[in-house]
N, C-alpha and C positions, 0 to 999 in steps of 0.2 A: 466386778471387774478388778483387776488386781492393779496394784500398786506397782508404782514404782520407787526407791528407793534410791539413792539419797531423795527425798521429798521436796517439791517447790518450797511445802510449807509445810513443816515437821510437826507443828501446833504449837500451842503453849502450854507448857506442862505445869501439873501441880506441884509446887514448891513449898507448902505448909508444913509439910514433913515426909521423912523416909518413906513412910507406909501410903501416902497417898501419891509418891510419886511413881512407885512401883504399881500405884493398881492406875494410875493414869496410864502406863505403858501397857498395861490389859485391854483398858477401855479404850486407848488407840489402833487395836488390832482387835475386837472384838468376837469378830465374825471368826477369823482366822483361832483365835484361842479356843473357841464353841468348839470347833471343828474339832481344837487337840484333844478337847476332854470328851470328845464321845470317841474318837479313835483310841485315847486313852483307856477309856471305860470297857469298851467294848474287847481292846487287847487282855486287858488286863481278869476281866469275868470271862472270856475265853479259855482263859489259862484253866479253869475249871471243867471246859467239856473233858478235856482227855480223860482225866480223874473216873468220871463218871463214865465214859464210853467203857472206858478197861476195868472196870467192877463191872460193868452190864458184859462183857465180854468173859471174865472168869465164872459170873453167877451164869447165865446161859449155855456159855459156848462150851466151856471147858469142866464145870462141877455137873452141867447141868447133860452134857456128853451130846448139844445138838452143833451138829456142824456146819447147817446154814446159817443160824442164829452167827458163831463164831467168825462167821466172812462177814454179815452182815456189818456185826458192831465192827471189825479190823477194817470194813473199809470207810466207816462214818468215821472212825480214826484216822484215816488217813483224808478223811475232805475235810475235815478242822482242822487237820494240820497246815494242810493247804492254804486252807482261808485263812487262820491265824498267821500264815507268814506274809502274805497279800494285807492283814489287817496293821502285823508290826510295821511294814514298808510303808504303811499312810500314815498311820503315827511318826515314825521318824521325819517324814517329807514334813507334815505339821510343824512338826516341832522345831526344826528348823527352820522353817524358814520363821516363826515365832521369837527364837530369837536373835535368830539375822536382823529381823526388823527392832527389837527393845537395845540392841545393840549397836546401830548403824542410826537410829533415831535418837539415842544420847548421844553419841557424837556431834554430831549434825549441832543437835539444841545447843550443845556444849561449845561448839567455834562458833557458833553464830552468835552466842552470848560474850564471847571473847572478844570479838573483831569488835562486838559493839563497845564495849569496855575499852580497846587498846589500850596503854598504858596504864590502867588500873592495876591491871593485869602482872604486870613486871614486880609493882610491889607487895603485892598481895600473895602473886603465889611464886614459886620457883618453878623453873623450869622442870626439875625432876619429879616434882607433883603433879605438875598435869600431865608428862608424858605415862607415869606410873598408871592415872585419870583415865585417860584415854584408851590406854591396853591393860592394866589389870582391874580397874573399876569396872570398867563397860565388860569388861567379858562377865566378871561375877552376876553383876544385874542382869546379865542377858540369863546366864546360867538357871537361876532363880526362879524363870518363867518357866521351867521346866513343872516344877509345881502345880500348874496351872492345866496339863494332857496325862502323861502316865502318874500324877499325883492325887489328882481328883480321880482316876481309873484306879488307883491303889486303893484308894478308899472304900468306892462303889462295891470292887471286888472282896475287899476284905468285908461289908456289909454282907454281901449275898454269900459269902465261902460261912459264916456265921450261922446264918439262914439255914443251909444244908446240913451243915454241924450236930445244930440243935432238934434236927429230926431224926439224927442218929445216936448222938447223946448229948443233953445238955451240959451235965458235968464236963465234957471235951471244949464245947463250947463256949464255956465259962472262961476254963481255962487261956483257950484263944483269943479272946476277947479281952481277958484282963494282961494276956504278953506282951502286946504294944508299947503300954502306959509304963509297964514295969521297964522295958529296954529303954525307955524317954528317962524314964528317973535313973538310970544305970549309967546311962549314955553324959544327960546332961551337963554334970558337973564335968569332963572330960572336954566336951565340944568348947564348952566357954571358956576352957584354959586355954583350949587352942585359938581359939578368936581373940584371946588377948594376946598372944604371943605373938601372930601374925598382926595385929594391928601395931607391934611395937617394931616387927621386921617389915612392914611398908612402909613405917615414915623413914627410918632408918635407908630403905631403898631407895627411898624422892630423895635424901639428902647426899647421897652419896653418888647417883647420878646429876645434881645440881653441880656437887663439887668436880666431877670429873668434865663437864661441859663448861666450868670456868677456868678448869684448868686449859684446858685446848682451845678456847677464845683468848684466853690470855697467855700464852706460850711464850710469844714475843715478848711482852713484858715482864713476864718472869725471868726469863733468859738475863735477858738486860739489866735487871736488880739482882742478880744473882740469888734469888726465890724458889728455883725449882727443886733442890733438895727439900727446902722446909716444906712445901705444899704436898713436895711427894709423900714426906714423913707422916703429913694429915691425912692424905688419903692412903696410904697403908693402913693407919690408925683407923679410921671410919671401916675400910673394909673388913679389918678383922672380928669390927665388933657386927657386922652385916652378918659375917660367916658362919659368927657365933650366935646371933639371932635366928640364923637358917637352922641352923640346926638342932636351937630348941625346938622349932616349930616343928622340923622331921621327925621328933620324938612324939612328939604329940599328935603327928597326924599317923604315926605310928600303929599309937595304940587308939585311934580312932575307927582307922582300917581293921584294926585285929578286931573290936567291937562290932565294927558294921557288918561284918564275915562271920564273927565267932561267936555272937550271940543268938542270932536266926537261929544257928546251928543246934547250938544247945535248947531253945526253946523246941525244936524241932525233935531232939533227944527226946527231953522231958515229955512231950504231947507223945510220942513215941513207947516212951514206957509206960505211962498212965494208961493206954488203948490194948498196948498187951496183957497188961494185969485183970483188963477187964474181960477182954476175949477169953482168957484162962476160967475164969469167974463165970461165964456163960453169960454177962451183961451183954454183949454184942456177938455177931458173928464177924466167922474169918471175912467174909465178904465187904463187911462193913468198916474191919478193921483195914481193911487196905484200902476200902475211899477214905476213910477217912488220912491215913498214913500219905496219901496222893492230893490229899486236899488243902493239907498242911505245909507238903513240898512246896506245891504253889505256892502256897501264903510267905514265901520267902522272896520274894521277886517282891508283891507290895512292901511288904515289911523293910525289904532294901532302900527301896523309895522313900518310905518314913524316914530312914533314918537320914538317907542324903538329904532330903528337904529340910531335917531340922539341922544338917549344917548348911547347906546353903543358902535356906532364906536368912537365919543373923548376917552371914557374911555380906549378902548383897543390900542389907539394910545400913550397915557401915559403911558399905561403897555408895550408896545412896544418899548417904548424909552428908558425902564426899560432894557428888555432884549437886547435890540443893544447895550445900555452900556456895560455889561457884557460882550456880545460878543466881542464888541472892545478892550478889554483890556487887554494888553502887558505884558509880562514879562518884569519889572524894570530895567533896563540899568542910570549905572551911564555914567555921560560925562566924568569923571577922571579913571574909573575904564578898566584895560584891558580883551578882552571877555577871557574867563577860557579856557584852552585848556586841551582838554578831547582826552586822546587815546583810539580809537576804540578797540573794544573788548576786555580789561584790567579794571585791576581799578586800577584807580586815586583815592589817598584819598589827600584833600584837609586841612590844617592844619592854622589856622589863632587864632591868642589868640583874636579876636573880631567876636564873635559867629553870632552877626546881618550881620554883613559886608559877613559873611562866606555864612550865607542863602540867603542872596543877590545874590552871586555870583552863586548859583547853580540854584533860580529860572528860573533863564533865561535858563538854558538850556530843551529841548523838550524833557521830560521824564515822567517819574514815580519817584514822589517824597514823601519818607515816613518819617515822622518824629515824634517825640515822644506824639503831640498836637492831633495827628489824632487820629479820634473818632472809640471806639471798641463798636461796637452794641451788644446790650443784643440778646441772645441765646445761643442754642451751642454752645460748641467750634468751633466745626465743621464748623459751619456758619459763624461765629464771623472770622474766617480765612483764608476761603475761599471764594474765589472772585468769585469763576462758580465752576465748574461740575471736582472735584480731582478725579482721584482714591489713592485708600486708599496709594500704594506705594511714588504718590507725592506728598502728605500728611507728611509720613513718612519720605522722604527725605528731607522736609522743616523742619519739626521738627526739623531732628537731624543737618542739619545746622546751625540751630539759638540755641540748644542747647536747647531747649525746651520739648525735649522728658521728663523727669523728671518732667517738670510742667502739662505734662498730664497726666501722671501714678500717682502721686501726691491726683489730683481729684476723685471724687466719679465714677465719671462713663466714664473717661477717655474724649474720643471728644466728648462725645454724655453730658458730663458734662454739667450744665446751669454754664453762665459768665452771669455776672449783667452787665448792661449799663456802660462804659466805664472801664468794668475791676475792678470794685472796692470790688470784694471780692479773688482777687487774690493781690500780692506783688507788688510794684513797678517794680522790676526786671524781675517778671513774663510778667506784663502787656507788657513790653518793647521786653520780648524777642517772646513774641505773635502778637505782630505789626511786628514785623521782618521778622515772617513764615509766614504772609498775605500779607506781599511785595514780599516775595522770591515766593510764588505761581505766584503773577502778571504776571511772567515772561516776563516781559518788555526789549525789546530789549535795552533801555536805562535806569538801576538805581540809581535813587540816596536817599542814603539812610546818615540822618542828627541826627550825634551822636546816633547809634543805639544801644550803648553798655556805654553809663553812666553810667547806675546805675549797673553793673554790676561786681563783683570781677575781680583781675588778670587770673585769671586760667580761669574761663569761659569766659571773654573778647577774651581771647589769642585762644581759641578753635573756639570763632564763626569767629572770623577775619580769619582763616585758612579754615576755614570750606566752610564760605561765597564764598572765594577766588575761591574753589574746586567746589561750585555747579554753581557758575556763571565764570565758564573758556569759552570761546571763545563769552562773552556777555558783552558788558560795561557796567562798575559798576563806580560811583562815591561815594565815601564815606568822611563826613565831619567829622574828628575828632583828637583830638587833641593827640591820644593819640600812643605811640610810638608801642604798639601792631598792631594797625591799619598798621602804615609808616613802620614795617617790613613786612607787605604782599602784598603792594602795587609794582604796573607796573611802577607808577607815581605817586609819592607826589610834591604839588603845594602848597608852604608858599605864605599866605596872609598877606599883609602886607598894611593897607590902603588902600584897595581895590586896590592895585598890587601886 
């Protein structure tokens, strides 16, 4: 029965390394991958009936002067053809949806691993890393699986095109056989320059989309310190040297292309001359020298494969080392610091006059963690607030616990109101107490929520702390703040003090 996609539950992947993370995204679609390598396989040793029909067609139909013979084999040629385009059309369906699924399943693993982390996440990577993560990582690993239907079919075929070979001459088939290895060793040193160059024009990528998203977060402040000339100067600076990394890379993916195209080609020569030297010689006949010349064409379709696969799988093992990192990484634990101790189903607000030290302490605990940095997407309100499928009452009850009901009757057209990308035609206080009702929706059996009420007056601070207290009773809440509204509603306040 088939899958559906994003997953309740995507699994848990193997993180020990690159190579077993990629064959866990095998082993999570197993059935489906089977599939691609006999669709594979079978396209691909397909590729060899014509070969053969159209030598049974010139030795009978045409040298041999019978002309039932000659309809007979031109119409088995034309039902292979048939079949083989009904056989490519299943292999393609395979194949993708193979790696729709390696690619929509790292995602998936990748935010779920993130949300669980929250602000680990800020220091650890940049923003232009993960977005790079997300769209150039996940497409290569997905790519990779490709490996896995027409790559094991290139293989099969190139076994059996071998086979046939050697019953017509083995010297040909020597030949064929030892071409691969030799375009591996011709190729290789090429492909790994290009893999380093392109790993120096990704990070180069994540830094220069990191730089250009702090430039448009902070605009305002640049404006105001008269900054935007200097930042511009840096990010011209970063682009050029992006430009200049593009372009080594086009060079080399250059003569990778002319490689993957132009060596078939000439091995194809070469098998080409050797067969006529020998048909002249009376070693073979004209009959056999054109299966054979037809058998060899083929063997340029696997051979292409060879070569894409040995660039794709390096590439998708560096994007893979990409997301294992990710995956591996820990909520921050100090050696001097004591772990925070959080009462179940209460809240604890935590109060510490060192605000770093403070988010320190709460990353590490396994929750939902909302804090004032977290990004409000343009749309709706509606949207903008909602994490899934509200009805409108738990809507309204988040509202009125964050004390936001006013900021939406406020608006032109209430929830259904357009918010601009991070909030920025609403107040600061508004924006804050609208990240608040998109936590409190979460309903997260663990929250923690980090100075959610700064920019906010006494009166309405003192309402959402009561309020908060009320819609989240029998659910743990941690809240970081300094502020003695907060430590009158709390179960449990915990003074930081040098991370104890």
């Amino acid at each position: 029965m088939a899958r559906h996609v994003p997953y309740d539950d995507p699994g848990t992947p193997d993180v020990r390394s690159p190579w077993r993370y990629l064959w866990w995204l095998v082993l999570a679609q197993r059935g489906r991958v089977l599939a691609g390598a006999w669709w594979g396989s079978l396209s691909m040793c397909g590729l060899v009936l014509p070969p053969y029909l159209i030598s049974r067609a010139v030795e009978e139909g045409l040298r041999g002067g019978d002309r039932v013979a000659l309809l007979w084999w031109c119409g088995a040629l034309l039902a292979v053809a048939v079949g083989l385009a009904l056989v490519f059309i299943a292999r393609h369906s395979t194949m993708t949806l193979v790696r729709t699924d390696a690619s929509l399943r790292t995602a998936q693993i990748v935010v779920r691993h993130v949300t669980r982390l929250g602000g680990v996440v800020r220091r650890k990577l940049s923003t232009g890393e993960m977005t790079y993560l997300q769209n150039g990582d996940t497409a290569r690993i997905a790519h990779a699986l490709t490996s896995t239907g027409p790559g094991v079919g290139a293989v099969v075929a190139y076994g059996v095109t071998a086979v046939l070979l050697v019953r017509i001459s083995p010297l040909v088939a020597v030949v064929v056989l030892l071409g691969v290895p030799v375009l591996a060793v011709v190729t290789g040193p090429v492909l790994r320059r290009l893999h380093s160059v392109e790993a120096a024009y990704r990070q180069r990528q994540g830094e220069l989309s990191s730089r250009a998203g702090d430039i448009v977060g902070g605009l305002r402040v640049l404006s105001g310190v008269g900054g935007k000339q200097a930042f511009e100067s840096r990010f011209r600076g970063l682009s050029r040297e992006v430009l200049e990394d593009g372009y080594r890379v086009s060079a080399w993916l250059s003569w990778v292309q002319a490689l993957t195209w132009g060596l078939p080609a000439l091995f194809l020569a070469v098998v080409t001359w050797i067969v006529a030297r020998m048909v002249v010689s009376g070693a073979i006949t004209v009959e056999e020298m054109l299966a054979v010349y037809l058998y060899v064409t083929t063997l340029t379709v696997p051979v292409a494969f060879f070569m894409e696969g040995a660039d794709a799988i390096p590439r998708a093992l560096v994007s893979a080392r990409r997301v294992v990192d990710v995956l591996r990484l820990r909520p921050e634990e100090s050696a001097d610091s004591e772990p925070l101790d959080v009462k179940n189903g209460a809240l604890t607000v935590v109060v510490a006059t060192n605000a770093t030290q403070a988010r320190a302490a709460v990353d590490g605990l396994p929750g939902v963690v909302a804090d004032n940095d977290d990004y409000l997407f343009a749309g709706t309100v509606r949207e903008a607030v909602s994490v899934g499928e509200h009805l409108d009452h738990e809507l309204d009850e988040a509202l009125y616990a964050a004390a936001a009901v006013d900021v939406v009757e406020a608006m032109p057209d209430g929830l259904d109101s357009h918010l601009e990308s991070q909030g920025r035609n609403v107040s600061g206080g508004q924006r804050q107490r609208l990240r608040l009702v998109r936590a409190l929706l979460s309903e997260a059996d663990l929250l923690v929520l980090v100075e959610p009420t700064s920019a906010l007056d006494a009166v309405t601070e003192a309402a959402v702390a009561k309020r908060v207290r009320e819609s989240r009773s029998g659910r743990t809440t941690v809240v970081v703040s300094s502020s003695p509204l907060w430590a009158g509603q709390a179960d449990k306040v915990v003074h930081l003090e040098e991370s104890r």
